[in-house]
Each structure stands twice: as C-alpha cells, then as structure tokens.
C-alpha positions as CSV (number, residue, x, y, z in Angstrom):
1,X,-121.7,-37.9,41.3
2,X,-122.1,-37.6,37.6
3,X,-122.2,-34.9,35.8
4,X,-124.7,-34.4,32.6
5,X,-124.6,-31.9,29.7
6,X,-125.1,-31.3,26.2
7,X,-122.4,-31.4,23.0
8,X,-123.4,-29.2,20.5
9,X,-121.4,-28.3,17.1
10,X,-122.4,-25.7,14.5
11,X,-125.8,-25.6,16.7
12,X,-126.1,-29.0,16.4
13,X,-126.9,-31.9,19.0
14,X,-124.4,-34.6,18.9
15,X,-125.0,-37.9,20.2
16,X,-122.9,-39.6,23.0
17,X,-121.6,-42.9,21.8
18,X,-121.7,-42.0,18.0
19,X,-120.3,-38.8,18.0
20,X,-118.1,-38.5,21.1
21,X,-117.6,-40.4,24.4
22,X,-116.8,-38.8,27.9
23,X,-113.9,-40.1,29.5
24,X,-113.9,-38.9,33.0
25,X,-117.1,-36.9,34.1
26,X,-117.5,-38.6,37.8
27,X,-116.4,-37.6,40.8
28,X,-117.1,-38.7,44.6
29,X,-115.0,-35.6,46.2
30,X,-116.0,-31.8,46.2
31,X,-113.4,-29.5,44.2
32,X,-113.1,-28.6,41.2
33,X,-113.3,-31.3,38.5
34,X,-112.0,-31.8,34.9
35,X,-114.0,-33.7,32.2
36,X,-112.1,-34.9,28.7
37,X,-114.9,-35.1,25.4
38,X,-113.3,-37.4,22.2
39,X,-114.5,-36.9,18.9
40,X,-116.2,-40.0,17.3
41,X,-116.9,-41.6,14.4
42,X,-117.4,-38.3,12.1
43,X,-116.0,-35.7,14.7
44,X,-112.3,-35.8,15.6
45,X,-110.1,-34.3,18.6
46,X,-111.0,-33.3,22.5
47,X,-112.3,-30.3,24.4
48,X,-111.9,-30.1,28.3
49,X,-114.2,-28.6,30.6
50,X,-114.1,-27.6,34.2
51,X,-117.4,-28.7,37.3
52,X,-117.6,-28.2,40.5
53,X,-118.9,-30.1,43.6
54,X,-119.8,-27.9,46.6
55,X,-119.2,-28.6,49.7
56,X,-121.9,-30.3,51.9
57,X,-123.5,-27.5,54.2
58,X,-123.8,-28.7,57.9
59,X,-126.4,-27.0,60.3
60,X,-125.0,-25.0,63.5
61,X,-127.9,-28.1,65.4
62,X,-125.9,-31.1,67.0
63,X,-127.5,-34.3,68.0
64,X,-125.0,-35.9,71.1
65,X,-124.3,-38.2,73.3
66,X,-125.2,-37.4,77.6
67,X,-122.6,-35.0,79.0
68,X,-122.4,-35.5,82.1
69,X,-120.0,-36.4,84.9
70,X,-120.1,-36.1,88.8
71,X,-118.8,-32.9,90.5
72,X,-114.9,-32.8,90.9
73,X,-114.7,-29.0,91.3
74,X,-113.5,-28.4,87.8
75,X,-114.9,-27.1,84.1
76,X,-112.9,-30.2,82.2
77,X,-115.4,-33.3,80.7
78,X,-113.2,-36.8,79.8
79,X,-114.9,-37.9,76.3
80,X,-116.3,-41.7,76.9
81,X,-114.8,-44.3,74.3
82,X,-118.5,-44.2,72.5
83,X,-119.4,-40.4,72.7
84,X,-121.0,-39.2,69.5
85,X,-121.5,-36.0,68.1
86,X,-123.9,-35.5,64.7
87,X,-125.4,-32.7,63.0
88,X,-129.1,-32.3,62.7
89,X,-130.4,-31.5,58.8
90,X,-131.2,-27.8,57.9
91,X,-134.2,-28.8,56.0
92,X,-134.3,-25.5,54.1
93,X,-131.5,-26.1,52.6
94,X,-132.8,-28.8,50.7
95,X,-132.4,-28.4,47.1
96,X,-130.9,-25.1,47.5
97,X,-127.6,-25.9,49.1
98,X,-127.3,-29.0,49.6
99,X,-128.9,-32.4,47.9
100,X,-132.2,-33.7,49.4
101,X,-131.2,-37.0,52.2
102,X,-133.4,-38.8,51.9
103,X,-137.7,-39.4,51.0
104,X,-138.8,-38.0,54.7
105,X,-140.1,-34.5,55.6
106,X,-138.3,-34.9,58.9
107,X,-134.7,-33.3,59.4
108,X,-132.1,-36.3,58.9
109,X,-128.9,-36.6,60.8
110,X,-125.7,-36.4,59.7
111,X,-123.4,-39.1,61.2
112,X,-119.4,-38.3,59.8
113,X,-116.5,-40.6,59.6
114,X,-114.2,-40.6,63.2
115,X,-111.4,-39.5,60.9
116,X,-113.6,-36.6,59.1
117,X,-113.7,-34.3,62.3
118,X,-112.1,-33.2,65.5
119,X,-113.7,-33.1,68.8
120,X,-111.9,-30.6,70.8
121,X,-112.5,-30.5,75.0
122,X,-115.5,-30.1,76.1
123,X,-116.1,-28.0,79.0
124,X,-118.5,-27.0,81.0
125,X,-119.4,-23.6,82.1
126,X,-119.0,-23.7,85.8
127,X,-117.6,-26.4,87.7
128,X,-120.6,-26.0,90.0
129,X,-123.3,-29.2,89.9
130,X,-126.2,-28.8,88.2
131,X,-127.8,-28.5,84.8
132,X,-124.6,-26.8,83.0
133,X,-123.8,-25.2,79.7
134,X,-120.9,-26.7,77.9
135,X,-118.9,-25.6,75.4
136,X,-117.1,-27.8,72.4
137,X,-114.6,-26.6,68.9
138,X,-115.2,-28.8,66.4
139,X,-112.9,-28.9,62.9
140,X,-114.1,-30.4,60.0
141,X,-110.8,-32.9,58.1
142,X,-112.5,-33.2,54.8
143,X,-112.9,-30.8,52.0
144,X,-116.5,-32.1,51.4
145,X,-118.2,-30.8,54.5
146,X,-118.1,-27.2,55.6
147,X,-119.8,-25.6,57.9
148,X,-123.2,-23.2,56.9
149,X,-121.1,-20.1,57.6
150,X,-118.6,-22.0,55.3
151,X,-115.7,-22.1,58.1
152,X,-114.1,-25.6,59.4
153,X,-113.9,-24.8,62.6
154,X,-117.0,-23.5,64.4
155,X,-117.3,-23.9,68.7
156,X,-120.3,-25.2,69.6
157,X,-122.3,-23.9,73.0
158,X,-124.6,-27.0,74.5
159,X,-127.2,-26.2,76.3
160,X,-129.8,-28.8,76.2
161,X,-130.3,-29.5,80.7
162,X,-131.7,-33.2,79.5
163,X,-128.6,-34.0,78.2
164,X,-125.5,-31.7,79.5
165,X,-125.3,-31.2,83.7
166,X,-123.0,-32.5,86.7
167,X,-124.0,-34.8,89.1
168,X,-123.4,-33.9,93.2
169,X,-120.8,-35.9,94.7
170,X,-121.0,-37.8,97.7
171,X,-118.9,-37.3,100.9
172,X,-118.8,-39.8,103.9
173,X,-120.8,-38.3,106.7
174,X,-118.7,-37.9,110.0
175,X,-118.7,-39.2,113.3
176,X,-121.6,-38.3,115.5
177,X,-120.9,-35.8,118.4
178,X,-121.7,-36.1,121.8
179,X,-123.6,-33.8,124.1
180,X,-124.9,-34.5,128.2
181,X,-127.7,-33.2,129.8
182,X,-128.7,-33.2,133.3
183,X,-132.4,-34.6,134.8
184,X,-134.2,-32.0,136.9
185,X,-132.7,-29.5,134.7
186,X,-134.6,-27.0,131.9
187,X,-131.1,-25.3,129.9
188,X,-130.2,-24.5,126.4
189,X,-127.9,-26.4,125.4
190,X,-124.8,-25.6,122.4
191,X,-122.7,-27.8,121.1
192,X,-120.7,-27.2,117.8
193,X,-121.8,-29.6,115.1
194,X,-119.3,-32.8,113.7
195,X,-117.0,-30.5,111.0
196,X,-117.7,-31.6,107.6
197,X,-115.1,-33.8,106.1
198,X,-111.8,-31.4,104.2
199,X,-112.0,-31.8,100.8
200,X,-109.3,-32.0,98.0
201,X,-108.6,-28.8,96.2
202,X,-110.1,-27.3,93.6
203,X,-113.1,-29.4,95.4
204,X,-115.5,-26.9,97.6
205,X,-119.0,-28.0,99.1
206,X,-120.6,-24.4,97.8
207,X,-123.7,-22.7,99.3
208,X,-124.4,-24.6,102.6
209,X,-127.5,-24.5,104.9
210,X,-128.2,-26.5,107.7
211,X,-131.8,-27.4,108.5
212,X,-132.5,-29.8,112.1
213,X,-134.6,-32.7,110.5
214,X,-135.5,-34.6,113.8
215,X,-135.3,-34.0,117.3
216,X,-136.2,-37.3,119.2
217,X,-135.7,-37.2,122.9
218,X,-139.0,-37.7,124.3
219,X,-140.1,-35.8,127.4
220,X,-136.6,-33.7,127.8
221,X,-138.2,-32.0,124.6
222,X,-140.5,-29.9,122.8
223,X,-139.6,-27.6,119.9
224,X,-136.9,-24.7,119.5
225,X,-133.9,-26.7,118.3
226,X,-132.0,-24.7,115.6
227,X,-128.9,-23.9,114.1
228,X,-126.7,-21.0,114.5
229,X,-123.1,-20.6,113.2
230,X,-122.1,-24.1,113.2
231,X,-123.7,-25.0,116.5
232,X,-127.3,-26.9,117.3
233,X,-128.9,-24.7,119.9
234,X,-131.3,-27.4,122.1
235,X,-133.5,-26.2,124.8
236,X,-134.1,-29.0,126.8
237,X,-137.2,-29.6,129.1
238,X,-136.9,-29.8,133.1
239,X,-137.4,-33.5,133.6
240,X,-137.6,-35.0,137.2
241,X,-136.7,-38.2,136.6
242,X,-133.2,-40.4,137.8
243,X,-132.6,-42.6,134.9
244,X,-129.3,-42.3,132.4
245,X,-128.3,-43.1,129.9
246,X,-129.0,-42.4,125.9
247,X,-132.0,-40.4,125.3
248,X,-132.2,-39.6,122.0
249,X,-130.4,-38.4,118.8
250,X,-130.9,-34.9,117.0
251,X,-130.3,-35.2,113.3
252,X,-129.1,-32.2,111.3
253,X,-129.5,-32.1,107.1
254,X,-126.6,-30.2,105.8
255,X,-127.4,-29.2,102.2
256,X,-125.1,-27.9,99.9
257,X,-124.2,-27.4,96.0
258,X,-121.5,-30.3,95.0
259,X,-122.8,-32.6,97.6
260,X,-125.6,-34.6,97.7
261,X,-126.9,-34.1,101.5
262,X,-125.1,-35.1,104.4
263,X,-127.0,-36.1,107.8
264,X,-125.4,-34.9,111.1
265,X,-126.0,-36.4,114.2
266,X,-125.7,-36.0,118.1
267,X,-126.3,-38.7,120.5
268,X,-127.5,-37.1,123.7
269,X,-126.8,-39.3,127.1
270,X,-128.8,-38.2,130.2
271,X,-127.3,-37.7,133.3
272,X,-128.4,-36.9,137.0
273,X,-127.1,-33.5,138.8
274,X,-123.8,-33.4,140.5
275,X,-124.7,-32.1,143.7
276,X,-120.6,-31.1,144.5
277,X,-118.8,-30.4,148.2
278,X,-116.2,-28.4,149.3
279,X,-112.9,-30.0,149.0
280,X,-111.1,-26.4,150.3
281,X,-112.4,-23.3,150.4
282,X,-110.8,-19.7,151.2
283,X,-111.5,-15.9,151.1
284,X,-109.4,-12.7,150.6
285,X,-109.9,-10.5,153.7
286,X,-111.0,-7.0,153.0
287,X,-111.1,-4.1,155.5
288,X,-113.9,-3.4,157.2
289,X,-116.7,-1.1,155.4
290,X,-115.9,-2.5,152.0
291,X,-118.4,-4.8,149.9
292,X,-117.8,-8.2,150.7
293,X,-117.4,-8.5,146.7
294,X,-114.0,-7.8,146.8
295,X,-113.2,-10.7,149.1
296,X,-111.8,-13.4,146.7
297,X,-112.8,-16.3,146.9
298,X,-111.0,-19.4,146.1
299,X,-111.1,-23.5,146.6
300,X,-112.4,-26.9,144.7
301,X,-115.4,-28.7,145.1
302,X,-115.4,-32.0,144.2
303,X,-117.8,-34.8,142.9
304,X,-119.1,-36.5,146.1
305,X,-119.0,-40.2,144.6
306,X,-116.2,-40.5,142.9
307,X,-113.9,-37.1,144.3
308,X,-113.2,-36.2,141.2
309,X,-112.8,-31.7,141.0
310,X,-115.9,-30.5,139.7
311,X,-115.4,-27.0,137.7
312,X,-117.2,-23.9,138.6
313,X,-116.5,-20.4,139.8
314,X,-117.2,-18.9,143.6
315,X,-118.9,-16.0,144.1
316,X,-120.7,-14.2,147.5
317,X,-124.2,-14.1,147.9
318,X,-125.5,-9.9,148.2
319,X,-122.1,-9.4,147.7
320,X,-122.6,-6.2,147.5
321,X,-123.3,-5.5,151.1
C-alpha cells in the first residue's frame, strides 16, 4: 500500500520532487507505519509522521471442503492432505472496512496462506450417522487478518447437511439359521434369529428394527410371519404332502442407525412326521380312588427307522378320572 498526502508550509502547497521527497511511505503489512519527509531544494530538514493499515476483516461464512467420514462410533474427523477452509466476502463491508476485491457484485472468497491459520479438530456433534453438525477453532498467524469481531481465534459451527454428515458403515451379514418343519402339520413356528455380528467399542448399531421382507415357501405358507424379541414367528400351513427337503428361505431386513441394512436369513428344510414307539414304558401305582393323574408316568419312545430316542413328555388321557 501507498500512502498519499499533502505538504504544506506557512499554508502553502509544496511540491514533491522540488520541495521534498518521501523516503519510506509504503508498506505491505498492517501496523502502524512511520513515513520520513526531506526538505528539498529551498526547504531543509525532516518531519516524521505516523499511518496505519487495518487489519483485513474476515466474515463469520466459510466456504470448505466435504466433511464427511464413515461411522466409527466416535465425534473425531481426520483432516484429508487437500482439505480447505476459506472465508466467504462480507460484501457490506466493502469500502467501509475493508478494501473492495475485486470488479464483481458477487461475494469473493478469501483463500489464506497454509501458514497464515490454524485448523484446529473438527468434530462432529454426535458420533451417530447422518447429516451432522460439526464444530472447528480456527486461529488466525498473521497480524493482517482478524476476525469481524476483531479476535484471532473464533470456533466455527458447520452445519451445511450437503457438505458435513457420516456415512453408515457396513457389517458382514451372518450365517443363515436353520429351522424344520413337519408335512401334514399346521404350527407356529419360533426360532431366534442369526445374532448380529459384536462390534468393537465405542462402535454400537443404534436404534434397530426388524421388518420380514420375504417369506417364500410356497404352499406351507400364507401371511402372518413377524418378528418378536429377536425371534421370526412363522405360522406354517398344514400341507399333506411326503417330499423333503429345502422349501424355502424367510428373509429378515434389520435396519439400524450406523449400519447400512443387514439381510437375515432362515433356510427352512421340510420334513415328514415322526410317528415314534415305545421303547419302555412304566407307571407310578396309586391307591385305588385317586385320579389316575397322579400315576407317573415314565419311558422312551424312539424313532421307528433309525431307533434313535425321540423327546416328549407322557401324560394319561381323562386323567382326571
């Protein structure tokens, strides 16, 4: 910058070059500034006199790079090598604080020097994924550049959801369960879903729902599959038919807040009634008069084709007679 002014002696207008010459009036830095004026030709000796540059006024708008990571179940955001951070131009501040940039009517922005600010951490608001708020201290290294509150150090709150959010993570779905059901037999069936995989602390999958997405088993089904407390509730049709085998698969849709969703399934194999006989059988004796319900009874009963014990519990038809 250069700094103009007027000499005057006695009233009078003296001419640079004939009657003085400045020896320092230009300056690049803001801070207070000393000019020296020599005497020339008919005038003799030096005055000094103090200007001042003011500091440039940045806006409280930033212009930056995407902030954005995947969900790790914490608030901390790593800076990439080529993250930038600028300051949008407070237009009405134009020729009143600060010098105009530029010829355009639009707001121009404000690119500084790596070594002219500090980017503290950013962090974001919750660890949660989603659009996020995240939150940056910036300090200003040169004298030339304050902020329009006139501090150095201002923290910044980012909230633009084009630009600052966390991504859902992905987790590797797990095995498929297993579940039996018998021909010739209408039942509701239970089993307990596949767990979903542990994850690392501070990690945590957040709100979870599960939703059934498809039930494909043909005839052994029509509707009423849902999910209670972990386990798929399946009513499953009377069929009279002999073949075994795989039927079908139920799909479940877990979805939840850090996680991108994760598909459950559950092969379901078809089987024919065991049709068990007694491998040995007793009963308590009782004394005559009482119910025949307190007569214990105990044994096996076993499969009939390959003797293997099949599990059940005894118990007296109109026992209570």
């Amino acid at each position: 910058l250069t700094y103009y002014f007027r000499v005057l002696r006695g009233g009078t207008v003296l001419t640079e070059g004939t009657d003085y010459e400045i020896l320092n009036n230009q300056a690049s830095a803001a801070g207070t500034h000393e000019i020296t004026i020599q005497g020339k030709g008919n005038y003799q000796g030096t005055a000094t006199h103090t200007w001042e540059i003011l500091p440039y006024a940045l806006s409280d708008q930033l212009s930056y790079s995407y902030i954005n990571k995947v969900y790790d179940g914490t608030t901390a955001f790593s800076c990439p090598e080529n993250f930038s951070l600028d300051f949008v131009e407070n237009t009405a501040n134009r020729g009143v604080r600060n010098p105009r940039l530029g010829a355009s009517s639009s707001a121009e922005t404000i690119r500084l020097p790596a070594d002219a600010l500090t980017v503290g951490d950013i962090t974001f608001d919750s660890p949660a994924a989603g659009d996020r708020t995240a939150s940056v201290t910036v300090t200003l290294n040169t004298n030339n550049f304050v902020f329009e509150d006139g501090s150095k150090t201002r923290t910044f709150q980012l909230r633009n959801s084009s630009y600052v959010w966390i991504d859902k993570a992905t987790v590797a779905a797990p095995a498929a369960a297993e579940l039996t059901v018998y021909n010739g037999l209408a039942k509701t069936y239970e089993i307990a879903l596949p767990a979903l995989p542990e994850l690392e602390s501070p990690k945590a999958y957040g709100e979870t729902t599960y939703t059934v997405k498809n039930v494909d088993l043909g005839s052994y089904y029509t509707d009423g599959a849902r999910v209670e407390k972990g386990k798929l509730i399946l009513p499953i049709l009377k069929n009279d038919v002999t073949s075994t085998g795989k039927i079908g698969t139920v799909t479940v849709t877990v979805t939840t807040t850090n996680y991108t969703d994760i598909t459950l399934t559950v092969n379901v194999t078809a089987a024919n009634k065991i049709v068990p006989t007694v491998d040995k059988v007793s009963a308590s004796a009782i004394t005559y008069g009482d119910a025949l319900s307190k007569s214990e009874i105990s044994g096996k009963m076993k499969d009939p084709a390959t003797g293997e014990e099949v599990a059940g519990t005894f118990a007296w038809e109109n026992g209570d007679r």
